[in-house]
N, C-alpha and C positions, 0 to 999 in steps of 0.2 A: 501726697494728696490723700484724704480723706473725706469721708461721708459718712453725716449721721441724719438719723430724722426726724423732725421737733416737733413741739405743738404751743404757737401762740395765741392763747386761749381770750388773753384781753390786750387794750390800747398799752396799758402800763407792760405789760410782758414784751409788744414789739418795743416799747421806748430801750427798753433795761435791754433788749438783744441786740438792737443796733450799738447803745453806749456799749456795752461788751466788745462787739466784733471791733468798732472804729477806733478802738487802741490797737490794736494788730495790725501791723506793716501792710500785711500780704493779703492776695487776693480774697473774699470770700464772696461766695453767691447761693440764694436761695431759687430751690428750682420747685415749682406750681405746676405738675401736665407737663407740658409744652412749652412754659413759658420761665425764662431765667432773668431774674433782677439780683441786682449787689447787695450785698447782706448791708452793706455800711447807706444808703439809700433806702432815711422811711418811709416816704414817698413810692421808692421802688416794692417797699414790702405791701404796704395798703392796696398797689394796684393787683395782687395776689391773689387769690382767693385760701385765703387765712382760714377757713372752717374745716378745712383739712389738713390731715398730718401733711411738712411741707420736707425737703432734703435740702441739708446744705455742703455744699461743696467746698473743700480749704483746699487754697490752690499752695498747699506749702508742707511740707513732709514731717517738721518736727510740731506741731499745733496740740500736744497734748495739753498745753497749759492754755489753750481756750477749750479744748475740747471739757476740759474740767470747770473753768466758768460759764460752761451752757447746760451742763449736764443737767440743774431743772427744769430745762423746756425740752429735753429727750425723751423722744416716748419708749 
């Protein structure tokens, strides 16, 4: 498992994060506060509050090779 913490700064940056995660098998979810929506779920990302840095959660041990296609929305 892994975490790192992003910043989706416009519409087109959540579009391109979801197409990224939704090729990957395995679990991913994005945690707001209190509140955890699936990364692959843009509808789940919107209900967010996106104006701050957000953590995402990979429920799967080898994920370097998404950890390297998100690495421009890592803050």
């Amino acid at each position: 498992m892994a975490e790192v913490k992003i910043k989706l700064n416009t519409i087109d940056d959540v579009k391109k994060f979801v197409n990224i995660v939704f090729k990957y098998e395995y679990d991913v979810d994005v945690i707001s506060g209190r509140y955890a929506v699936d990364a692959k779920s843009i509808l789940g990302l919107f209900s967010i509050d996106l104006s701050k840095d957000v953590t995402v959660k990979i429920h799967y041990d080898n994920c370097e090779e998404l950890l390297a296609e998100i690495k421009e929305f890592t803050v």
